[in-house]
Phi, psi and omega in degrees: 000122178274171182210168215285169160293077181259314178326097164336295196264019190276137162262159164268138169244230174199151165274135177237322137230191180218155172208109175058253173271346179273153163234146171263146160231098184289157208175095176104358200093003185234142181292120201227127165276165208202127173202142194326078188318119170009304204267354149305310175264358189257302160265021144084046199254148177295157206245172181287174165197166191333101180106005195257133168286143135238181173279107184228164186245129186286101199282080182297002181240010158164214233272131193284201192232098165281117179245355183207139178256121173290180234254126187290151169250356187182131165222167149262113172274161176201169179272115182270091182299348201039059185090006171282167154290155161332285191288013161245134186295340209296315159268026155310138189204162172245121176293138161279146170255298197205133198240160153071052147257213200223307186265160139286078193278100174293120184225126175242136182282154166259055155262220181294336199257357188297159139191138179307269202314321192309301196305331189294305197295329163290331182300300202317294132016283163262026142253354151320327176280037196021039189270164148251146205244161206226067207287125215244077205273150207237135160101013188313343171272031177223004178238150162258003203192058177305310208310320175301302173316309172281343181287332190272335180268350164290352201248002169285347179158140176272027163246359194255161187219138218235143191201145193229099159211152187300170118217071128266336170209045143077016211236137177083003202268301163323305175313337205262341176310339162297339165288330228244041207251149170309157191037022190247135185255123191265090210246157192250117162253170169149157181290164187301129190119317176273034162071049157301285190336294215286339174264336152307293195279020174270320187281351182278307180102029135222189203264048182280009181211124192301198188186163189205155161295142184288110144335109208283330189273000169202014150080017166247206218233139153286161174283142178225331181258075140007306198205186187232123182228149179256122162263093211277125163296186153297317194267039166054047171248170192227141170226157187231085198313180191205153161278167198271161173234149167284315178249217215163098162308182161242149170266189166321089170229041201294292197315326142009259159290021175246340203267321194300330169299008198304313166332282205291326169281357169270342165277352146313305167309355192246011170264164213312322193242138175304321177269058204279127196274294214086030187262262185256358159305142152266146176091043181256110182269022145254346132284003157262343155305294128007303189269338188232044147088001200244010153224114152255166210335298186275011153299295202294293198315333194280307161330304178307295166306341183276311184313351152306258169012317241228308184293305209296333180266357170272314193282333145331284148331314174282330145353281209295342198250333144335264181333318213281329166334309209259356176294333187291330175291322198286000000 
């Protein structure tokens, strides 16, 4: 749970990286090791992550005291089961990846590995995480026909912003500089495989994140990035890699996907009954949208399904935080 800038004597940094139990903080410009004060782990309190400020108090003869994380302005969530499968609740719980940017650079490669639905369920996602979302299509020198490819995710929503480039040779790149501004925090999501490392380290203009080669026999990625780090540019913009996934769950994110979705919740809102199924109502205008063409099928069908999705993982959650309740009375 975050909590407000109360501490007088508290100095403020930023988490810049994490490695197991350490946190780096950066402050003043200088790399401070940094570790958790008692009542994080004694009342179970949400621990920091990449990009998070907090409050510490400052050791100068070793390791300083994080005692409190100020109040995020954006984050990303994903679902943490705690070793469970997806359908067991008990330890549902939702993870922060990365809190306080501004952009999202969402990056899907256009090889064997593009999928549609993935980039929709990260746009939703990160506005739920109040992020703007930024879709990064990565490998345009292995497609004959990018352009087609950016035309369909520009047509997923009029908040998403769509750029098409290599960076293995640099092609596209020059676009992303409007982005790259003093003080603007980037964070990089996409699945393992679509050339993250490599397109960071086209825009750092060195080799600050490893890389690996695609496995030939099914076109995907090794996981290559470990661990979560902030990468401060020379003109003071910041990017914060993420490790690749193969999917990305969803947590509670209906406003998400309402904002990617606005077309369909205003027809939604125009049917004769608020609780309109869409099925079979008369006066239902996503279903005469749907019959005369000017919503599509698999548009509408895709909507649907992250809001499954979407639900199914709020009522988890609410399940898990029930138990946790009543384990606390017993």
């Amino acid at each position: 749970m975050n909590r407000e800038m109360n501490h007088i004597n508290a100095d403020i940094g930023r988490i810049c990286e994490i490695q197991k139990n350490s946190f780096i903080i950066k402050f003043e410009g200088r790399k401070l090791l940094g570790k958790l004060k008692g009542n994080f782990y004694n009342e179970k309190l949400e621990v920091p992550v990449i990009g998070d400020y907090v409050e510490f108090q400052y050791n100068p003869m070793g390791e300083s005291i994080i005692s409190a994380i100020c109040e995020r302005r954006s984050e990303l969530r994903r679902p943490d089961q705690g070793g469970h499968a997806i359908g067991y609740v008990k330890n549902m719980q939702e993870q922060v990846m990365v809190a306080n940017f501004d952009y999202v650079f969402i990056v899907a490669s256009l090889n064997d590995n593009y999928n549609f639905n993935r980039i929709a369920r990260y746009v939703s996602i990160t506005l739920q995480g109040k992020g703007i979302p930024v879709v990064i299509l990565t490998k345009t020198d292995l497609c004959s026909n990018p352009g087609r490819y950016a035309r369909e995710v520009e047509e997923l929503s009029d908040r998403v912003r769509v750029h098409t480039v290599s960076a293995l040779y640099g092609i596209g790149l020059d676009e992303l500089t409007e982005y790259l501004r003093p003080g603007v925090t980037i964070a990089v999501l996409g699945s393992s495989g679509v050339g993250k490392s490599t397109l960071v380290n086209a825009i750092v203009g060195e080799e600050v994140m490893k890389t690996s080669e695609i496995r030939e026999a099914d076109d995907k990625g090794r996981h290559t990035t470990s661990h979560r780090e902030m990468i401060e540019l020379s003109n003071g913009a910041v990017i914060i890699d993420t490790p690749g996934m193969r999917e990305l769950g969803m947590c509670d994110v209906g406003d998400g996907i309402d904002e990617t979705f606005s077309d369909i919740v205003e027809l939604v809102s125009m049917c004769r009954f608020r609780d309109c199924r869409h099925d079979s109502e008369p006066g239902c205008a996503v279903k005469k949208a749907l019959e005369d063409g000017s919503l599509d099928r698999k548009r509408y069908e895709l909507y649907m399904g992250l809001n499954e999705e979407s639900n199914h993982a709020a009522k988890m959650k609410s399940i898990a935080k029930m138990r946790k309740q009543l384990k606390k009375r017993s």
